[in-house]
Each structure stands twice: as structure tokens, then as C-alpha cells.
N, C-alpha and C positions, 0 to 999 in steps of 0.2 A: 606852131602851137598858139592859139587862141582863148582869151579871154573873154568872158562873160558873166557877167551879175547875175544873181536872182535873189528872193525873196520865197522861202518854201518852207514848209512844216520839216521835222527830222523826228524820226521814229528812231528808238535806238535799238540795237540787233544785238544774241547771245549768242556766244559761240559759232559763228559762221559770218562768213562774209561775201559780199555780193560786188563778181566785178562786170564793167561795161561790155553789153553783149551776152549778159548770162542771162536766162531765163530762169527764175526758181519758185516752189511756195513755200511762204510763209505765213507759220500759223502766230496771230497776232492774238493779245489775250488782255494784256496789260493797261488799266485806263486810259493811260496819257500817248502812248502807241494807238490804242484806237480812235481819239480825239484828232491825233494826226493825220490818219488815214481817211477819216472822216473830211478833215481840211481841204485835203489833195483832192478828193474824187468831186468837193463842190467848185475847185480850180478846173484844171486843166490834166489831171489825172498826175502829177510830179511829185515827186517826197524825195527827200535825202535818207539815207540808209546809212547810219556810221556805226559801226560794233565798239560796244562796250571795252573798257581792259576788263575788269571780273566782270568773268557771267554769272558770279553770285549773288552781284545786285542787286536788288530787284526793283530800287527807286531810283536812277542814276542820276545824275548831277548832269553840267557841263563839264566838269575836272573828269568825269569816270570817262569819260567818250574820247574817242581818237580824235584826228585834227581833217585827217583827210575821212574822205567818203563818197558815195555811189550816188548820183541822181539815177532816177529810178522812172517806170513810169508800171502805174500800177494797169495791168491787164484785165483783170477777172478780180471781183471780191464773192465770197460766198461765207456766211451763217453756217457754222456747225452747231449741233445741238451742245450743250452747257455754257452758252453765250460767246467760244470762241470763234475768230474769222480767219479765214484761210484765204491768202490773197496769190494770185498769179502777176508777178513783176518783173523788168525786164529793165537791166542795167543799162546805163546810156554812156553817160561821162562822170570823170574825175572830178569832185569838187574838193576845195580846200574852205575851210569855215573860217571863214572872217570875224563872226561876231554874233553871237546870241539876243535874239529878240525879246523883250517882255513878254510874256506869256503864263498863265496860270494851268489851264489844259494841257498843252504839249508845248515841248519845243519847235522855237520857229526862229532861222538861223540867216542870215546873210551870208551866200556863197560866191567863188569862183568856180563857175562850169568853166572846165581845160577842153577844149575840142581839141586832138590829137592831129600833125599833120603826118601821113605817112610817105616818108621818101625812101625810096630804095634804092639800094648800090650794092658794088660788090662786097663789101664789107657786109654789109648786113644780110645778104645773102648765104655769106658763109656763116653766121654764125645762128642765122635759123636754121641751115641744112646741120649742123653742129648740136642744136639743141633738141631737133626732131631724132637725130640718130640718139643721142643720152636719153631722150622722154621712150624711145623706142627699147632701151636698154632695162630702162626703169619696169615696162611694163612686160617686159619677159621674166624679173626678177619679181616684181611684186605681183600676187595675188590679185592684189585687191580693183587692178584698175581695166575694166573690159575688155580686151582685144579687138573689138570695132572701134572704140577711143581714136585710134593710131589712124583709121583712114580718115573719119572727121576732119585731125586735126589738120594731117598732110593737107588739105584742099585751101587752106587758109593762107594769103600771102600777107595781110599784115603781118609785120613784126611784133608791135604789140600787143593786138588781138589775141596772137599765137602764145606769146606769152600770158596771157590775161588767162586761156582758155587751158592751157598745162597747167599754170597756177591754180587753178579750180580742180582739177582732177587728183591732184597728188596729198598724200594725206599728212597735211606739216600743223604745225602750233598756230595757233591765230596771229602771234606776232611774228612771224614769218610770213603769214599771205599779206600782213597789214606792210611789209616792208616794200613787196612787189608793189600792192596799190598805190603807195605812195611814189613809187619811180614816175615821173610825168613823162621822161623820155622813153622811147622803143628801146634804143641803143641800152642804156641804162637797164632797163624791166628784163632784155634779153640776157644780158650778162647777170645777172642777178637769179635767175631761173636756169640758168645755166648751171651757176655756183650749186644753187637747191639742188639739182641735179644730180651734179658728180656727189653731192656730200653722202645724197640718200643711198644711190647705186652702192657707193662704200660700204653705210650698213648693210643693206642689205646683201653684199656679196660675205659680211662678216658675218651674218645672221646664217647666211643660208650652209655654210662651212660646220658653222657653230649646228646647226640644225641636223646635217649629214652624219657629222659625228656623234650626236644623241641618236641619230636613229639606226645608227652603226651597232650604240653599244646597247641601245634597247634590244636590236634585233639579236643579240646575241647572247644577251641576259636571257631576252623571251627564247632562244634555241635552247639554250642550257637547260633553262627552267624546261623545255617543252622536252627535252630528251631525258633529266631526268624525271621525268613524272612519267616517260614509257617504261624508262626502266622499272621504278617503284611499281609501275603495273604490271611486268613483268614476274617480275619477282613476287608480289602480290601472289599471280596467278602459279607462280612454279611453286608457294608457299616458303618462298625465303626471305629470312627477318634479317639479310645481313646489314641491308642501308638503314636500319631503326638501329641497330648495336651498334654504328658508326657513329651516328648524329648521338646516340646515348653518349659516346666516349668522350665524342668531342664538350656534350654539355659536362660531363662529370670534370675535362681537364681546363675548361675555359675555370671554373670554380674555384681548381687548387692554385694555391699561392704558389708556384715552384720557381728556381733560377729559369733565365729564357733560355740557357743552353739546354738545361733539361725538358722545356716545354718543347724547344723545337724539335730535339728528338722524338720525343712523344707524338708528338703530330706527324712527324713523318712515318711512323708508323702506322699509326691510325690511315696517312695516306695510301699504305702500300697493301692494308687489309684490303681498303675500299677498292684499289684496282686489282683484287686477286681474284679470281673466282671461287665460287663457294664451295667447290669441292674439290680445292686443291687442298694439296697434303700437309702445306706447312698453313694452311688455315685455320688450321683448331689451336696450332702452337702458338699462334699470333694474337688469336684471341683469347689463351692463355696468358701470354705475358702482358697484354694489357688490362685485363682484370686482375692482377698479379701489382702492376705497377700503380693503377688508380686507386688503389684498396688501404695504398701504405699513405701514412700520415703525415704526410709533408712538412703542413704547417699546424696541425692541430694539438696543442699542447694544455694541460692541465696546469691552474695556478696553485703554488707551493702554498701549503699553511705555513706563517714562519713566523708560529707563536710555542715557544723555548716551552713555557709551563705545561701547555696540552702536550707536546711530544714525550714531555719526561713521565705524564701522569698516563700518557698510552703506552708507554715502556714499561712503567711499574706494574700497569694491570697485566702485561701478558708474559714478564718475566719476571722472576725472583732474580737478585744478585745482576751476574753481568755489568760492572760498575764501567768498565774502561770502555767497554762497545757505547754502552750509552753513553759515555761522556762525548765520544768524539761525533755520533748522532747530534749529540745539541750543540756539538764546538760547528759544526756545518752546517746546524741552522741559524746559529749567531751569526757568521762568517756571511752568509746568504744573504741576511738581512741588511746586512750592512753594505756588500758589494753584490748586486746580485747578477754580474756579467762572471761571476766566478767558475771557473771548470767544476765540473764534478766529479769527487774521489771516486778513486776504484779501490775497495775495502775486499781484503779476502780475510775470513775468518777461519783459524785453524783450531779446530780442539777433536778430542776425543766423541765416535757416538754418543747421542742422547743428551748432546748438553745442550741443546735449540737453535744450532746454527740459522738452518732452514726456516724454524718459524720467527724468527729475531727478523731475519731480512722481511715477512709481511709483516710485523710492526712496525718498523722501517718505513714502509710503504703507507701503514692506514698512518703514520705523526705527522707525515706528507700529505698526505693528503693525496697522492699518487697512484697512477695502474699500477698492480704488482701482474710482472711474468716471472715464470719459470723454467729453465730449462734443464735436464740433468747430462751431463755430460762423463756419464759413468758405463765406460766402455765403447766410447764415442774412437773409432780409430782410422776414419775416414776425412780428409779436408774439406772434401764439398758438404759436409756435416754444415760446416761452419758459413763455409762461402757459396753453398749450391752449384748446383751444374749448369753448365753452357746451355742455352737452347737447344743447340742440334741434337744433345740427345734426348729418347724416346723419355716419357714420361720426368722430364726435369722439372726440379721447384729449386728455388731460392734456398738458402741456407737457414740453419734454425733461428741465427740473430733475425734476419729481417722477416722472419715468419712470427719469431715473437712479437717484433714492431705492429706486424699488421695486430695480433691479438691484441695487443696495449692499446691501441686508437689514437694512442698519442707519443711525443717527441721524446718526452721527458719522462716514460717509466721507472720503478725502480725492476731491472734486471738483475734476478740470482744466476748465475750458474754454478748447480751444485754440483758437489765430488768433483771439481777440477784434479784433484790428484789421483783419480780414474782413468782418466786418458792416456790411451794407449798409438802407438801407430806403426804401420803396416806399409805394402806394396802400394797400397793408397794414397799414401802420403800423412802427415804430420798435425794432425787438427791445432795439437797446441802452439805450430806456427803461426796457425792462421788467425790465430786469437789474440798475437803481436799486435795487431793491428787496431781491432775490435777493442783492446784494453792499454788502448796509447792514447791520451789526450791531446797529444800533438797531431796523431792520425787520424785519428775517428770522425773527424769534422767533414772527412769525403767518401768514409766507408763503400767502399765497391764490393758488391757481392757480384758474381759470374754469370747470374741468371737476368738480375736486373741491368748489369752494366752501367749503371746510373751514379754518380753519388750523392750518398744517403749521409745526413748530417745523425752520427750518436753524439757529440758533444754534451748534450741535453740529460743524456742516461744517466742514474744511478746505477754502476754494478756493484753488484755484492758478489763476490764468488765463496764457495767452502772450502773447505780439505781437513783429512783428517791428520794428515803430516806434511811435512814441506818440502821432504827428500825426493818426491816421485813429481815434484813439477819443475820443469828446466827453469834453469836461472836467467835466460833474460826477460821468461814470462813474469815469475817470480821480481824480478825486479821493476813490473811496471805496478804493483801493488803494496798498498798499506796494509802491512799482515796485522793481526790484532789477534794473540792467543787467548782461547779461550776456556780457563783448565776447570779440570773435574770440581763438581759441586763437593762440600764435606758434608757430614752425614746431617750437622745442622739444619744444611743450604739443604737436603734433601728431604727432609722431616718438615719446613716451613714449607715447601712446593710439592708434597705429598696433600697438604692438610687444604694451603692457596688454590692448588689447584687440578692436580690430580683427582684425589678421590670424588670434591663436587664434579668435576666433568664426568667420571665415570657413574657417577650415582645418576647424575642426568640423563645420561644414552641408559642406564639400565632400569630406569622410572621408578629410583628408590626415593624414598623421602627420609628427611633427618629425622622426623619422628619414628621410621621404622628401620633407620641402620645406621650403627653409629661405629668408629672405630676409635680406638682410644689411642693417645700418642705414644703408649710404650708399645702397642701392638705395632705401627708403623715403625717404631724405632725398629725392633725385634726383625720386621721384616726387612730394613735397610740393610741391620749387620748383619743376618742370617738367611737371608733367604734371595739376594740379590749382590752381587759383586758387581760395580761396575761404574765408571767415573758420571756419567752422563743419569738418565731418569726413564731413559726404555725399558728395563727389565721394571723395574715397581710401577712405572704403567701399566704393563701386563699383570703384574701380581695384585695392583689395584681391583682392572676388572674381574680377576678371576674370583676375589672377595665378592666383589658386588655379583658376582652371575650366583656364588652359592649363596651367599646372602637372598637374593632372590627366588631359591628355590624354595630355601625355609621356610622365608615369610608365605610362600604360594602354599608350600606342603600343611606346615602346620598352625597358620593363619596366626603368627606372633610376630614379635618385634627382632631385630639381630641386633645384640653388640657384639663386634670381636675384640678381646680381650688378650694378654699374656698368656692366659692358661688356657685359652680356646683355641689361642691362632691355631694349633700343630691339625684338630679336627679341620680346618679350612684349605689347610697349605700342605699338610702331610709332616715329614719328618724336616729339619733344617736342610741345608744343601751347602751351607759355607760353614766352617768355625769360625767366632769371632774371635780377635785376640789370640792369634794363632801364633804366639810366641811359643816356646818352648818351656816343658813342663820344669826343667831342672836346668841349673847350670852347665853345660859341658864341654867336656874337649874335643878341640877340633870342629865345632859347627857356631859359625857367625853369622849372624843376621845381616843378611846387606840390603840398599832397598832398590828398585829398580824403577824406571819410566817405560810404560807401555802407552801404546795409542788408547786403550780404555782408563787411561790413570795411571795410578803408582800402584808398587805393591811389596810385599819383602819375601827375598829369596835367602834361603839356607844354603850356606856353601857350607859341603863337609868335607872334611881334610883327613885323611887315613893314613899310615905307614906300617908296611910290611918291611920284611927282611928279603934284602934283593941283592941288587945290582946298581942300584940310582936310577933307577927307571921314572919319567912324569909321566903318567896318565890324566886327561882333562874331557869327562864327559859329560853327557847333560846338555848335548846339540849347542855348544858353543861356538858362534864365530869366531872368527882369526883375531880382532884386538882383542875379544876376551879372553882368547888361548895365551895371544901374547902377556896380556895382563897377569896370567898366571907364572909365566916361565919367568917373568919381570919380579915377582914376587920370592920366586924360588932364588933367583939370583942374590935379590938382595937379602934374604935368610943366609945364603952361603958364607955372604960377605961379610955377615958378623958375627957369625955361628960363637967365635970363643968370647964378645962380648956380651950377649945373649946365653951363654951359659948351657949350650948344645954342642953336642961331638961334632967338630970339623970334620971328619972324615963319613958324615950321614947320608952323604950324597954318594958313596962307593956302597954303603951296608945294606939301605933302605931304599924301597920300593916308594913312590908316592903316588897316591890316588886323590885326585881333586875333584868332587862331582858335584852339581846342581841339579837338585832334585826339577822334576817337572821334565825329564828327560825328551817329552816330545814335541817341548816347545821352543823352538830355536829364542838363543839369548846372545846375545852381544853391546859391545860397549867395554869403553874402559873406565867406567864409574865401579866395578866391582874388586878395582886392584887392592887399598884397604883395606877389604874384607877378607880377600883371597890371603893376602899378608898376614891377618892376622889369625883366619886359621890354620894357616904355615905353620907358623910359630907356637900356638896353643897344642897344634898335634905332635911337632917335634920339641915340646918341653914340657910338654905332659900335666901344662896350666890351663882351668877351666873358661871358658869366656860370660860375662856375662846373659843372661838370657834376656834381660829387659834394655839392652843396648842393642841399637842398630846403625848400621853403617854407610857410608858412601863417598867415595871419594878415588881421585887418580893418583898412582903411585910411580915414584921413577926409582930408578936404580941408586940413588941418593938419599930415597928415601922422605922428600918433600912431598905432600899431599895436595896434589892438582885438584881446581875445581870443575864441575859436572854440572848440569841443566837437570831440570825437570825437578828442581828442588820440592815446589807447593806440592806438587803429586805423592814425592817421593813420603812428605812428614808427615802425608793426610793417612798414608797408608800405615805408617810406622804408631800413627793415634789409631788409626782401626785395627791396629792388632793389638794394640794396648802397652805399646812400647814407653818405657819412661822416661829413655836419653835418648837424643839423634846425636853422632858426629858428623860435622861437615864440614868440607875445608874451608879454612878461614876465608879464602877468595871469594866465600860464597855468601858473606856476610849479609851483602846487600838484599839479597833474595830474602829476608826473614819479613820485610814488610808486605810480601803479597803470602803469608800465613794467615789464614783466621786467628784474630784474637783471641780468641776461647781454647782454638788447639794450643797454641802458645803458652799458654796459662796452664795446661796439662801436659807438654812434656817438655823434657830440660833440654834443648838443644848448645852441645859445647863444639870448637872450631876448634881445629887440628891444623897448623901448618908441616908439622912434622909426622912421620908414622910413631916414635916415640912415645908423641904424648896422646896418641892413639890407642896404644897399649897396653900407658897408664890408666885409661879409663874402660877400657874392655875387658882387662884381663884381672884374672880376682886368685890366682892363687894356687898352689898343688890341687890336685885332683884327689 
């Protein structure tokens, strides 16, 4: 290798580099570039070419420029129009820059020209036969480098030439070709191009892997995509909309918030619609149950109003009384407020017709702020009622819970189910079984109905259930419920919810006005005692409208105003239909008043006591069940037992005949709250002492003669005020029970408590006949 000086101008070069032996153009633009070029071509045609590090600069320094560089000899210069030049140059040798000349125009550098010697051996033989095979590799892998490249380069025996001339073809970073131009050795340049070699061949065998595999899964994305768009034309053309009801499904389930087990179920259906054909059999079933499934309310829930004042003032306006129901409404909106991860009750309310069970639970619903459903489950004596049918069969839906769900729209309904003590069951099966579930707090968080197969969170529910008694619903249904009784209104409670609200609604649906029909409060009284019997406010709803319909005809007939009055009512209503105050006109022997609990309220029964000349025969008629038969024979017994203290012939039971009967003979009666009474018209018929007629009775008797206590007391002393009684007895055990009495009846009759029948008949009994 050879040294040599010069003195030459240096052009500086962007992004490309020119090595010895290359012929290339370069389009020159730049002042101090053409100043230089201008230099060379009044010399001897030479310039140095050294590239830039940034080719972003556009004014370089000596610091921007590399150290090594091309002497050059320029070939051809040619003038393009906008004042650029385009020169033809041809690389010669290696220089290395010594040192930068003064210069204001261009730069002008002191160099070493390197003349290369070329020695060959076997070493270097092999390693260009080595580098030609890699460059040969390169250019099967890349694109971008000709295929006639490869016989060019084969013809070339220099080593570094061969090198110099690969290094030019291969597309690498500028500081990579500046590393080769700087090798001054062959040996060196060879191994270094070598390296380049193997590193590129790598990517690009990584690239081209990496390339197969995208065009793998394009090609198969584009087949999918290309076969479903025949189908969708298919289907198009045969007019089947079932790939649009699919992609509908899938948008409707990507939306719902559900568990992933339940989502993936879901989709796997939706996948098994999408592979079925359209006119297979279980196709309609399938896309029944997923319009069935999408439709219920997953996550969509209503937020609770849980302001205590607005609940109690929507309570008040749509019911009169009701104190304990509303109280425990607000004790669970209190409760709410304070924790609101709290389960929600399951409230059943039991009372007699017509007292508002039904409409209490949507007031319930609007203090909530809540969907109200409803279901009635009166005569329900099927389980798939409840839980619905299996798909497989024909024509199956879901059960009425999750059918109410969909109607609600939301998690958190308040759900009635009314008449629960309706349900009946059969070869069917048990519906009130299945309602175990449905009305378990601990259960209901995964409610499985048969149709859906899914679980369905009620947690969230308010149920309300009804009933009119509590005998006809099984006890462990019954025991997953907060019963709340709900007893007969008194005549009060029914006179302020005639005036609140009855008649305005009735005068409303009958498009009367207060100026033209007014009903005055003893006419309504008049119709509570006489013309309506019954715990609850259905019948005087009906007797309301029937006012307002003749009220209406007046006004239409004889174009005047209506009051109904006391002395009018009978013209409107006809003759009475109940006696009020249906005590007894005289004192007498052998008939007591006792009083009774029926599902419509309370009421009082006459038991009348007879004795003929017999045998000792007991008769007990008037459709009595078995305890109240028993209750009599219990009666008679202990008559026997004290007959000579009681002042009756011990031997009454050989002479006389007895007859025990309760009038109403076709209404079946039972209970042992009437023993008391039976006892003591025992004894009034067999001592020939009158009872009084303004006393009424109730209570249980043993053979000892203690007076056991009885239920349905409120009922029993509303009924013993409606008939205009003045005393109740009741067993002293029953003391407690006087606080759910209206005030006002309290005030108007004397209730005294009996532990003994003794002093039972101290107060009943008045005397000979």
C-alpha cells in the first residue's frame, strides 16, 4: 500500500457515498460545492468527495465531515435548468484528510491518496469465494438488488474492489459503508462485508418468515372474509336474514354486563344457531331462547328514592290507616340508607278482602321509586308456572318470575305475588315448592328457571306476596316470609276512606261534580252499617258507584243537582240488606252472643241452647266442625260436674234431651273460641236464668273451667261495636291485644277479662226468667 500527497478542493456529499471504481451522478446545488467543482475542472479534473455525518446540514463545517474520503475524477459536468449541476464522476483512491486549507469558497484539504496493492493467496481466495456465495444469498433474499449484479460482480478478482463493489449495492446506513471505506486493507474490507453480509441475510431470513406468516393469515382472513360474503349473497338471494339476526345477537350480548360463564354460554349458542341451517327444526326454538335470554335485565337496575318523608306522604295519599305496613316500608327505607348492600324483605300481607293488600304493594313501588310487576298466583297448580319448561318442549316459555323480570326492565322491581294462599297442586307438581327458592334470600342470588338454564340474580327484588289466611300456605314457604296482618278497617276507618277516597274517584270515572252531587256523612255512615257487611271496602266501592250512576241519571233526567241524604238513601239503594246492631231485642234464656273471626272480619254468633225431656241425648247443629263439637261436649261436661253447685238436678243428663244450635246453619263454623258461650248457654237453659243481651262473648273452656285465650280479637270487638254490644268478655290472656282496638270503639264498650268461667257468669247472667 502506497502513499501520496495532494492538494485538492472537497465537495461535501448527503446521504451517499462514493467508493474507488464507482462511477455515479451527482446532482451539485450547493455554493461552496460548486465553487469546488469549479476548482477541480480548472486543475486537472480531481476533487475529494467525503459525506457528511447529518445530511441535515446544509452548511458543514470540517467537524460535520468524516476523516476518510474518495478522490474522485470528475467525468462529464452538465447545467440543469434552476441553476443545478449534474456531474458524472468516477472514484479512484482512498484518501485520508490531513488537514484543512484556508479557504473562504470551498473547502481545500491536504490528503493521503492510499493506492491499494493487490496480493492474492489462498486465504483470500477463499474468503472472496465465501463472500460472493453470502452476496449471492443476499440477493435471492432481497428484492431490491438486480440479478445481473451477481455476474458483474463474479468477474472481478480484486479483493478489495469486490468488496468496495458489494458494499455499493447493498442497502445499509451511511455509517456502515463509511466503516468499509475506511478499511485500507483488502483482507480487512473483505471480512467486514463479509460480517455485513451474514448480519443482513439474518434479517432478512427473519423478515421474510415474519412476511409468510402475515400473508398466511391475510390469506385467510381475506378467505373467510371472501366466503363469508358468498354466503351473506347467498342467503341474500334465497331471502334469509339469518347472518343479520346473528351479528344482531352478538351486538345486543357484547353490551350486556353479564358473568363470563353466562356470556360464554350465550355465545356458544349464538354459535350453534349460526352453524344450523335455516330450516331446521330446532331453529325457531333457538332463536326463541335467545331473544328470551337478551331481553332480561341483566344489569339494568332503577335507583331507590330513599327519602323517608316522600315515602310516608305517598303512603298517606293512597291509603288511609295501615299503620304497621307503613311503618316497616320506612324502617327499610331507613335501613337502605344507611347500608345499602342490604338484602331485601320478603313481606307477605295477610288480611281479609277489600282492605288494599294489592294496591299497598304499587304504593310500595311509586315511595320507591321502582317498576312495579304483578303476578297472580290464584289457581296456579302447575311448577313450570313458576320455573318454566325445558326447551325441548313444543311451545315452552320461561316461568312467570322471569317473564315478570323481562316486563320490569329492571333487577330491582318491587314483585307482588298475589293470593299466594290460592295455590293449589296436582300430577304437575307443587308450584309452592318452587317458590322455596324464588322467596329465599340466601337462594335467589342464582335463581335458575328450566327454560333459561342460566342464573338469574333476584337478590335486588322487593317481593310483596298476599293471602287471605295463612292455614292454606305450607310452613316452610311461610317461614321464609315477614307476615304483617292486616285487619278489617272499623266503621270510622271506613267513613274517612269513603269521603278520602272512594266517592271522589267514583264521582271522577262518573263525570260528576261537587257542585252537582254531594253525599252527606250519615248517608255513608247508614250505608257502611246497613247496606254493606264486610271487613275490607269492596262492597261500598260498588255501593259508591252505584250512587253516582243514579245520581247521574237525575242530574241527565231532570237537569238538577243530587244530595243523597238519610231519608233519601232507601230511593237510591232500595230497602237495607243487613240489621245494624243485631243484638237481641230482649233478654233471654239459653241464647249468648259469642263472637266469631272470619276471613271477611269479625262478627257475632247466637248460640241457642234448648232442653226437652229425653234420654240425655247432645245434638250440635249449624255445620259445626269437630273442635267446635268438641267444645260443646267440653261444655256439657263441665255443666255435669257442678250441676249440685250450680243449683241444677244432677240427674239432667238421664231426663233431658239437649239441643245446641248456631244459627247460619249453612255456614260451616269451627274453632274453640265459642266454648264460653256454649257454657254459658248450657247453664242459662238448664237454670232457667236469662243471659244478658248487650254482653258478648269469646273465649276457650276446659273441663276445669279456666278460660283460655283466642286470636282475632280486633275483629272480634269491631263486630260486637257493630252490633251495638256494651260489654265484650275475654280471656284475661288476652289482655295484650286491647292496644290494636281503635280508641273511639274502646271508649264505647266495656271490655272485662275472665280468667275463670265463674266470673264469666257473673257478668252474663242476670237472673230467673
Amino acid at each position: 500500500m502506497e502513499q501520496t500527497k495532494k492538494k485538492l478542493p472537497l465537495m461535501p456529499l448527503r446521504g451517499i457515498i462514493v467508493f474507488p471504481n464507482m462511477i455515479i451522478h451527482l446532482d451539485v446545488g450547493r455554493e461552496k460545492s460548486v465553487s469546488a467543482l469549479n476548482a477541480a475542472m480548472v486543475k486537472n479534473s480531481e476533487i475529494i468527495l467525503v459525506t457528511q455525518k447529518d445530511s441535515k446540514t446544509d452548511e458543514p463545517s470540517h467537524n460535520d465531515l468524516y476523516e476518510y474520503g474518495t478522490l474522485a475524477e470528475v467525468k462529464q459536468v452538465l447545467k440543469l435548468p434552476g441553476g443545478t449541476i449534474r456531474v458524472l464522476v468516477e472514484g479512484v483512491n482512498r484518501v485520508r484528510i490531513n488537514e484543512y486549507l484556508e479557504g473562504e469558497k470551498y473547502f481545500q484539504v491536504d490528503v493521503d491518496v492510499i493506492v491499494e496493492s493487490e496480493q492474492m493467496n489462498t486465504e483470500m481466495e477463499a474468503l472472496m469465494r465465501n463472500t460472493l456465495f453470502q452476496f449471492e444469498q443476499y440477493i435471492k433474499l432481497s428484492k431490491k438488488v438486480p440479478p445481473d449484479t451477481l455476474e458483474v460482480v463474479e468477474h472481478i478478482n480484486e479483493p478489495g474492489r469486490l468488496a468496495d463493489l458489494i458494499t455499493s449495492h447493498l442497502t445499509l446506513k451511511i455509517e456502515q459503508k463509511q466503516q468499509v471505506l475506511e478499511a485500507f486493507e483488502p483482507k480487512e474490507r473483505l471480512l467486514k462485508v463479509l460480517e455485513i453480509l451474514t448480519k443482513e441475510i439474518q434479517i432478512l431470513e427473519i423478515e421474510k418468515t415474519i412476511n409468510s406468516r402475515v400473508k398466511k393469515q391475510m390469506e385467510k382472513t381475506q378467505k373467510e372474509y371472501y366466503l363469508r360474503e358468498q354466503i351473506k349473497a347467498i342467503q341474500k338471494e334465497l331471502g334469509d336474514t339469518q347472518r343479520e339476526e346473528v351479528d344482531e345477537y352478538r351486538k345486543k350480548l357484547a353490551l350486556l354486563k353479564v358473568p363470563n360463564e353466562t356470556k360464554e354460554k350465550i355465545e356458544k349458542e349464538i354459535d350453534k344457531l349460526e352453524r344450523m341451517a335455516p330450516n331446521a327444526a330446532e331453529n325457531s326454538v333457538l332463536r326463541n331462547y335467545l331473544d328470551w335470554v337478551l331481553a332480561l335485565p341483566w344489569d339494568n337496575h332503577t335507583k331507590d328514592r330513599l327519602d323517608i318523608q316522600h315515602a310516608e306522604k305517598i303512603l298517606d295519599e293512597d291509603h288511609y290507616g295501615l299503620a304497621k305496613v307503613k311503618e316497616r316500608i320506612l324502617e327499610f327505607l331507613a335501613v337502605r340508607q344507611l347500608a345499602s348492600s342490604t338484602r331485601s324483605p320478603i313481606i307477605c300481607l295477610v288480611g281479609p278482602p277489600g282492605v288494599g293488600k294489592t294496591s299497598l304493594a304499587k304504593s310500595i313501588a311509586r315511595s320507591l321509586e321502582r317498576e312495579f310487576v304483578r303476578i297472580s298466583l290464584g289457581g296456579v297448580r302447575d311448577e313450570a308456572e313458576i320455573r318454566g319448561h325445558r326447551r325441548t318442549y313444543v311451545a315452552a316459555l320461561p316461568g312467570r318470575i322471569i317473564q315478570g323480570m323481562k316486563n320490569a326492565g329492571s333487577t330491582n322491581p318491587v314483585f307482588l305475588l298475589d293470593e299466594i294462599d290460592k295455590m293449589s297442586m296436582d300430577f304437575r307438581g307443587d308450584p309452592s315448592a318452587a317458590l322455596l327458592e324464588v322467596l329465599d334470600p340466601e337462594q335467589n342470588s342464582t335463581f335458575s328457571d328450566h327454560f333459561v338454564e342460566l342464573p338469574f340474580d333476584l337478590s335486588s327484588v322487593l317481593f310483596v306476596t298476599t293471602a287471605n289466611a295463612l292455614h292454606p300456605i305450607p310452613r316452610p314457604l311461610l317461614d321464609r316470609m315477614e307476615v304483617i296482618y292486616i285487619e278489617g278497617y272499623t266503621e270510622d276507618e271506613k267513613l274517612t276512606i269513603a269521603k278520602r277516597y272512594l266517592v271522589p274517584r267514583k264521582m271522577k270515572e262518573h263525570g260528576l261534580d261537587i257542585s252537582q252531587f254531594t253525599i252527606s256523612d250519615q248517608a255513608l255512615t247508614k250505608v257502611i252499617r246497613e247496606y254493606t257487611r264486610e271487613a275490607g271496602v269492596r262492597n261500598l266501592e260498588r255501593v259508591c258507584a252505584t250512587l253516582c250512576r243514579k245520581g247521574a241519571k237525575q242530574i241527565v233526567s231532570n237537569q238538577e243537582n243530587v244530595k243523597v241524604t238519610v231519608q233519601n238513601l232507601h230511593t237510591f239503594l232500595g230497602a237495607p240488606k243487613f240489621r245494624w246492631g243485631e243484638i237481641e231485642e230482649k233478654d233471654e234464656v239459653g241464647v249468648a252472643t259469642g263472637l266469631a273471626w272470619t276471613e271477611t272480619g269479625g262478627d257475632i254468633l247466637a248460640i241457642e241452647v234448648t232442653t226437652m225431656a229425653g234420654s240425655g241425648k247432645l245434638s250440635l247443629t249449624g255445620k259445626l266442625g269437630e273442635v267446635m263439637q268438641e267444645s260443646g261436649r267440653t261444655a256439657l261436661s263441665l255443666i255435669r260436674s257442678r250441676a249440685e253447685d250450680l243449683g241444677i238436678d244432677p240427674e239432667f243428663y238421664k231426663n233431658k234431651d239437649i239441643h245446641i244450635h248456631v244459627p247460619e246453619g249453612a255456614i260451616p263454623k269451627d274453632g274453640p273460641s265459642a266454648g264460653i258461650t256454649m257454657a254459658t248457654a248450657l247453664l242459662s237453659a238448664l237454670s232457667n236464668k236469662g243471659i244478658s243481651r248487650n254482653v258478648a262473648m269469646t273465649g276457650e273452656i276446659t273441663l276445669r273451667g279456666k278460660v283460655l285465650p283466642i286470636g282475632g280479637v280486633k275483629e272480634k270487638v269491631l263486630a260486637a261495636h257493630r252490633a251495638g254490644i256494651k260489654t265484650v268478655i275475654l280471656p284475661k290472656d288476652n289482655k295484650k291485644d286491647i292496644d290494636d282496638i281503635p280508641s273511639n270503639v274502646r271508649k264505647k264498650i266495656k271490655v272485662k277479662f275472665a280468667e275463670r268461667i265463674e266470673e264469666v257468669w257473673e257478668i252474663a247472667l242476670v237472673g230467673e226468667k
